[in-house]
MISE-749037 format. One record per residue (C-alpha): x, y, z; residue in one letter; residue number from 1. Coordinates in steps of 0.2 Angstrom, whole numbers. Each point is the difference from the previous one (the first is absolute). Last residue first. Example, Ala and Ser with C-alpha at 12.3 -4.5 7.8 and 13.67 -1.06 7.14 Angstrom:
BEGIN
u; v; w; residu; num
68; -5; 36; s; 2
-6; -17; 3; a; 1
//
This chain:
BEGIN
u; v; w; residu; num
-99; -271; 563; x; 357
-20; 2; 1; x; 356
-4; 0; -19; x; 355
9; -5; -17; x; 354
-7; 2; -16; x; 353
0; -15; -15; x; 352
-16; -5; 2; x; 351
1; -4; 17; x; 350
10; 3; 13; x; 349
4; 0; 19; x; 348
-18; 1; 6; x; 347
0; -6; 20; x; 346
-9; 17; 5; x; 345
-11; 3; -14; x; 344
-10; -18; 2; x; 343
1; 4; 19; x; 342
-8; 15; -2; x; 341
-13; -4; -14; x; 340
-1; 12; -11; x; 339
2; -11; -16; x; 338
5; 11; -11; x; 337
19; -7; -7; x; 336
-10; -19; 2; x; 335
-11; 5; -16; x; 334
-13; -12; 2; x; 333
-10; 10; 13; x; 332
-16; -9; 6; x; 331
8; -19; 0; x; 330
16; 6; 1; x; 329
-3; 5; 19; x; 328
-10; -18; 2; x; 327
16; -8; -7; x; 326
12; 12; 10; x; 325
-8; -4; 18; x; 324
1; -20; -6; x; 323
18; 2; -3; x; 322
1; 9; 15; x; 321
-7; -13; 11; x; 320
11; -13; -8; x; 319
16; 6; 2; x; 318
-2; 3; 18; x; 317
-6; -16; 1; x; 316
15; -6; -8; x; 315
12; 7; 10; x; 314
-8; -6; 16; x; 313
-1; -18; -6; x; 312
22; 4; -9; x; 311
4; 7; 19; x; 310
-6; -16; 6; x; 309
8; -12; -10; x; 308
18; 10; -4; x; 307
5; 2; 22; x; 306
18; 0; -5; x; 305
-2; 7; -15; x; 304
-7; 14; 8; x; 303
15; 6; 9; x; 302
6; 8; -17; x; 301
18; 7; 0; x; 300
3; -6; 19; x; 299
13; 11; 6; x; 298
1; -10; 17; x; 297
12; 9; 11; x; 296
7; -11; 15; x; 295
11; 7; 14; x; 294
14; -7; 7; x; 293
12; 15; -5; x; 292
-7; 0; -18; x; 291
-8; -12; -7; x; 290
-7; -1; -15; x; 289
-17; -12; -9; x; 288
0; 5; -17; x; 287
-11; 5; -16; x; 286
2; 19; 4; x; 285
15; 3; 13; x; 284
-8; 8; 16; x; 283
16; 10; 7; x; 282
-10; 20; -1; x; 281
-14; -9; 8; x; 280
-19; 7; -9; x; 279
5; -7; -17; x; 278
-1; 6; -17; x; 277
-16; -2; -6; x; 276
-1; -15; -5; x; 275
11; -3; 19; x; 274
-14; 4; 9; x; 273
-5; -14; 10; x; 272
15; 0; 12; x; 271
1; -14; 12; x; 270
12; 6; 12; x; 269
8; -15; 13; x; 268
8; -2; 14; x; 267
13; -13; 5; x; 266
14; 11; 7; x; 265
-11; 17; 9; x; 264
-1; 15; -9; x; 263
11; 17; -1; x; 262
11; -4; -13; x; 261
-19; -2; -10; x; 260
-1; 19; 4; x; 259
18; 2; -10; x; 258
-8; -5; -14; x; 257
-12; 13; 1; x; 256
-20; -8; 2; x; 255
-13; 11; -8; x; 254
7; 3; -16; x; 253
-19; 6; -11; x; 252
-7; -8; -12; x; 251
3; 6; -17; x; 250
-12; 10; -4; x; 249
-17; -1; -11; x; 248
-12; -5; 16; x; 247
12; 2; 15; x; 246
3; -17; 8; x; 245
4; -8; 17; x; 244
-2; -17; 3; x; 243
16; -5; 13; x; 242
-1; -16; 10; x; 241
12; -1; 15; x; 240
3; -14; 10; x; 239
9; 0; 15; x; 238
-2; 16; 8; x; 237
11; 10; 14; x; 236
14; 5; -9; x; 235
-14; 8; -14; x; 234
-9; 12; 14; x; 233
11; 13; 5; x; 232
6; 4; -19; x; 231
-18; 0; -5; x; 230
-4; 14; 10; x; 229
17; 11; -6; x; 228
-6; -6; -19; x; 227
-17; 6; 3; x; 226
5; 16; 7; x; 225
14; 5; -15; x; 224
-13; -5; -13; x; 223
-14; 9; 8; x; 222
12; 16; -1; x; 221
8; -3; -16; x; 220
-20; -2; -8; x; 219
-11; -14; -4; x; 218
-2; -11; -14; x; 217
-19; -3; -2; x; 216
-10; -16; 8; x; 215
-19; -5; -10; x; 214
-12; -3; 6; x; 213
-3; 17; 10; x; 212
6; 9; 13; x; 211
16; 11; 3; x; 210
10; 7; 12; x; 209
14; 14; 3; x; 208
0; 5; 19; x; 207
12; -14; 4; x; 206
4; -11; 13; x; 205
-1; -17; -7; x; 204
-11; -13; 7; x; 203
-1; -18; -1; x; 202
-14; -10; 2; x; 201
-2; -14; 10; x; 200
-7; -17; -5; x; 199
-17; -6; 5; x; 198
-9; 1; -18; x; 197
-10; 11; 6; x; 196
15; 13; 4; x; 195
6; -2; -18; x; 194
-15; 6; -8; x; 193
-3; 13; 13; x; 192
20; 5; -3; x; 191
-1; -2; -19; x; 190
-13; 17; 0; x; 189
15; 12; 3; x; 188
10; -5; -15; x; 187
19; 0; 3; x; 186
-1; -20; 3; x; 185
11; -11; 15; x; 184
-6; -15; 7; x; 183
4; -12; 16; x; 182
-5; -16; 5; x; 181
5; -12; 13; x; 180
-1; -16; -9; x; 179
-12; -14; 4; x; 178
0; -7; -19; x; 177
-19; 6; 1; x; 176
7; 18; 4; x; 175
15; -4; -14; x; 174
-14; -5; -13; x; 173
-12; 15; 4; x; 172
12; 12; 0; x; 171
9; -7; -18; x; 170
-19; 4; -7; x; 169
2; 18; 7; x; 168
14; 3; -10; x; 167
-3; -7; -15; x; 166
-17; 9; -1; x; 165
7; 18; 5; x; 164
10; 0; 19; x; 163
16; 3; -7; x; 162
16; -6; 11; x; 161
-5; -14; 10; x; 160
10; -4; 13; x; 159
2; -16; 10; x; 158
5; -7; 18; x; 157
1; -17; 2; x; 156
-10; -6; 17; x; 155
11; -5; 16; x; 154
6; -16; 0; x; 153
-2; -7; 17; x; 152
9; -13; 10; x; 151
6; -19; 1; x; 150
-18; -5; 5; x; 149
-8; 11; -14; x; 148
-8; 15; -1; x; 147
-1; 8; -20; x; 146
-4; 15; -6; x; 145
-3; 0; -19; x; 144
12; 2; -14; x; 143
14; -15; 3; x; 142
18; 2; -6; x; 141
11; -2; -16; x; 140
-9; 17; -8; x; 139
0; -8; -16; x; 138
-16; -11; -1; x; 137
-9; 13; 10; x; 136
6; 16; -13; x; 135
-8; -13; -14; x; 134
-16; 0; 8; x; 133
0; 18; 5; x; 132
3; 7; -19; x; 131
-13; -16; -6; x; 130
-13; 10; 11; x; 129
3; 18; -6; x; 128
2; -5; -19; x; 127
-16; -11; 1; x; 126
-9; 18; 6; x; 125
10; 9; -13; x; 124
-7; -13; -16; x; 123
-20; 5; 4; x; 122
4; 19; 4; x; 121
9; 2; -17; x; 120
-11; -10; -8; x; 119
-15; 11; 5; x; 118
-14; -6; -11; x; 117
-12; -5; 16; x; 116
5; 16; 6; x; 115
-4; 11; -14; x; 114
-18; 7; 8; x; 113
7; 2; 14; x; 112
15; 11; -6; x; 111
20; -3; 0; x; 110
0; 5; -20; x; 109
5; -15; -12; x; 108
17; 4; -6; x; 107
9; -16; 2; x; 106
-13; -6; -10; x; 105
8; 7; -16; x; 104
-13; -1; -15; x; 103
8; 0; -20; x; 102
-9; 2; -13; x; 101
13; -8; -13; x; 100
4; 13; -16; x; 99
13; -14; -5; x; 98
14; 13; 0; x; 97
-9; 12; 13; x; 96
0; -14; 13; x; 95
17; -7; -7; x; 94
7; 16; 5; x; 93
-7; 1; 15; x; 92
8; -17; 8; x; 91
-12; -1; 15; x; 90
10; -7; 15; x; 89
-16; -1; 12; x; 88
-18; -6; 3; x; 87
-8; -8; -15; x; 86
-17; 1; -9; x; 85
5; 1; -20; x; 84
-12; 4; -12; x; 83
3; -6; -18; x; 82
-1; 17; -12; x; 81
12; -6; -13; x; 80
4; -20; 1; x; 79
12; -6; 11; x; 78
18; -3; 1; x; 77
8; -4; 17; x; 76
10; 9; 15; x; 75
-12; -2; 12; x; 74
-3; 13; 13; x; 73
1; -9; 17; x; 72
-15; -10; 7; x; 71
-8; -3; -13; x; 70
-19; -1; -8; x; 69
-1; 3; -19; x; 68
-17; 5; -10; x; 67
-2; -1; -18; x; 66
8; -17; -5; x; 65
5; -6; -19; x; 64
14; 10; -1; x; 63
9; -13; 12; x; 62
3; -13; -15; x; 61
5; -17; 11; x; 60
19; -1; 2; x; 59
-3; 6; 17; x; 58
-7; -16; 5; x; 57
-19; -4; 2; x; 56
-11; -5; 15; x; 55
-22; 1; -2; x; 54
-10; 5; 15; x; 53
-15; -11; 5; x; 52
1; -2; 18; x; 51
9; -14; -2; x; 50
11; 8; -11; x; 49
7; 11; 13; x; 48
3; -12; 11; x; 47
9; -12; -13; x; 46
13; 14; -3; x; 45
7; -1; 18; x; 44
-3; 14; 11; x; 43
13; 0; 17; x; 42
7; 19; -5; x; 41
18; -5; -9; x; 40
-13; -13; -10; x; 39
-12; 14; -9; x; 38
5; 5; -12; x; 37
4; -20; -7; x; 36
-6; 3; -15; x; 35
-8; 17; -4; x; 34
-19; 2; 4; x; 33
-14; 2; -11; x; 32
-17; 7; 6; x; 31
-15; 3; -11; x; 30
-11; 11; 9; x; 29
-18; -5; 2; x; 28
-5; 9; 17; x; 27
3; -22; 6; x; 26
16; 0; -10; x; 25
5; 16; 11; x; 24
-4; -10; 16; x; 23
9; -14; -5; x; 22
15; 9; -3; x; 21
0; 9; 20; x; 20
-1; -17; 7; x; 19
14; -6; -12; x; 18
11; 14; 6; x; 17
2; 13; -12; x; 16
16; 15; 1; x; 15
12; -12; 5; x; 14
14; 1; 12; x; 13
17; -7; 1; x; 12
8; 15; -8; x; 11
14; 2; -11; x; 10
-5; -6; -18; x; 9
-19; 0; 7; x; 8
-11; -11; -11; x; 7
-15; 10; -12; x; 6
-18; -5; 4; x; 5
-10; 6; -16; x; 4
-17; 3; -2; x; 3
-11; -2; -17; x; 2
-16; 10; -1; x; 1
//
């Protein structure tokens, strides 16, 4: 069986690392990667033949592969029936055009048993900590409590907003920054989560709640409380990273414009869901704004900036579902009846049919 690594056309990542391609030669994969795919993420071509991988340009015949590993759904042409394991921007025309089976990792479901597949999970937690990294280079001051012999800088204070994977990974980074940690999530289990990560959490007084992974859009009345709470809080913060997400929704407006009116000069709003739409009403996707002396980062795709790690996780990802789907195949070869949860969950096509959209 003949793999292909496809290169990103906007994204630094890559969907095999040279680790991950050696171990696939080792099951007895062929592995071919695309040149240069993976430079933006710190993986030179020579890395990936060392351990035995083979490097061809795009002008090489790609119907020749029956398996392609990417990042983003890649626009190519491929032979009938090639399998495609990919996370995102899945163009379903050409999946029924080409009859491509198609699996979307992005839909892997939050279970144990899918954990070490979750690349939603895997990619979030570097979201989190990059979103705090970047927010430190830009606030113009310094994070931790400080006592010196000309006088002391008290500890920045930062807000998360969402307290799912992201969310709790930008915690961890601010606390060991030495900020003074706040967080904000309208699921009831976040607080125990946030609280052992020595941040406090925020409460809305409402009597509508939920629980569960994932968050839900919640009614006028929480709405109206939660925006009266976070009204009290922003002019005090000065960094605030918003994660917040509805599965299938655009994301919801957390921060009005006229809320970051409210804010301190020099502050600054990372806000991690601008593919979605954007939790900060004045977040401009793809730009840094400013608007009263406060910084917005829109940052389109904050993984680039942190390629080489998110690409080993990626990877891994990749690779423990590939080898879940071969030993699937390997007692059902008709991938349509494989009854395999995570198998089901993540397929987007195949044969010319469309599932999960």
């Amino acid at each position: 069986m003949k793999i292909f690594v496809a290169s990103e056309e906007s994204d630094n990542r890559i969907a095999v690392v040279p680790e991950v391609a050696k171990k696939l030669i080792a099951l007895g994969y062929e592995c071919v990667v695309e040149e240069r795919a993976g430079a933006n993420a710190g993986f030179a071509d020579y890395e990936y033949e060392n351990v035995g991988a083979k490097i061809i340009s795009r002008d090489n015949d790609l119907k020749l592969f029956d398996v392609v590993f990417s990042v983003n759904f890649p626009t190519l042409t491929f032979k009938d029936g090639t399998i495609i394991i990919t996370s995102k921007i899945i163009d379903l025309s050409l999946c029924k055009k080409q009859k491509l089976t198609v699996f979307s990792l992005n839909k892997i479901p939050r279970t144990t048993r899918a954990q070490y597949m979750d690349v939603l999970s895997s990619q979030a937690s570097l979201a989190g900590y990059k979103a705090m990294i970047e927010a430190s280079h830009e606030i113009g001051r310094a994070i931790p409590l400080m006592m010196t012999t000309a006088g002391t800088i008290p500890a920045a204070k930062v807000l998360i907003i969402g307290a799912g994977v992201a969310g709790l990974q930008a915690i961890a980074t601010a606390k060991r920054l030495g900020g003074v940690v706040s967080a904000f999530d309208v699921r009831a289990s976040a607080k125990e989560q946030v609280e052992s990560l020595g941040a406090k959490f925020i409460e809305v007084k409402s009597e509508e709640k939920i629980d569960g992974v994932y968050a839900k859009e919640m009614g006028e009345e929480y709405k109206k409380a939660q925006e009266k709470k976070l009204r009290e809080i922003l002019p005090s913060q000065d960094i605030v990273i918003t994660t917040a997400q509805i599965p299938g929704k655009r994301a919801p407006v957390i921060i009005k414009k006229d809320m970051v009116e409210t804010m301190k000069s020099g502050a600054v709003i990372v806000d991690l869901s601008v593919s979605t739409g954007g939790n900060c009403e004045a977040t401009v996707p793809g730009q840094t704004v400013e608007q009263n002396g406060v910084k917005i980062l829109g940052f389109n795709n904050i993984l680039d900036l942190i390629a080489n790690d998110a690409s080993r996780l990626y990877a891994k990802n990749v690779f423990n579902f590939f080898e879940l789907l071969m030993s699937q195949m390997e007692i059902q070869p008709d991938i349509s009846k494989i009854n395999d949860d995570i198998i089901k969950s993540t397929l987007i096509a195949h044969n010319g049919n469309i599932y999960n959209t």
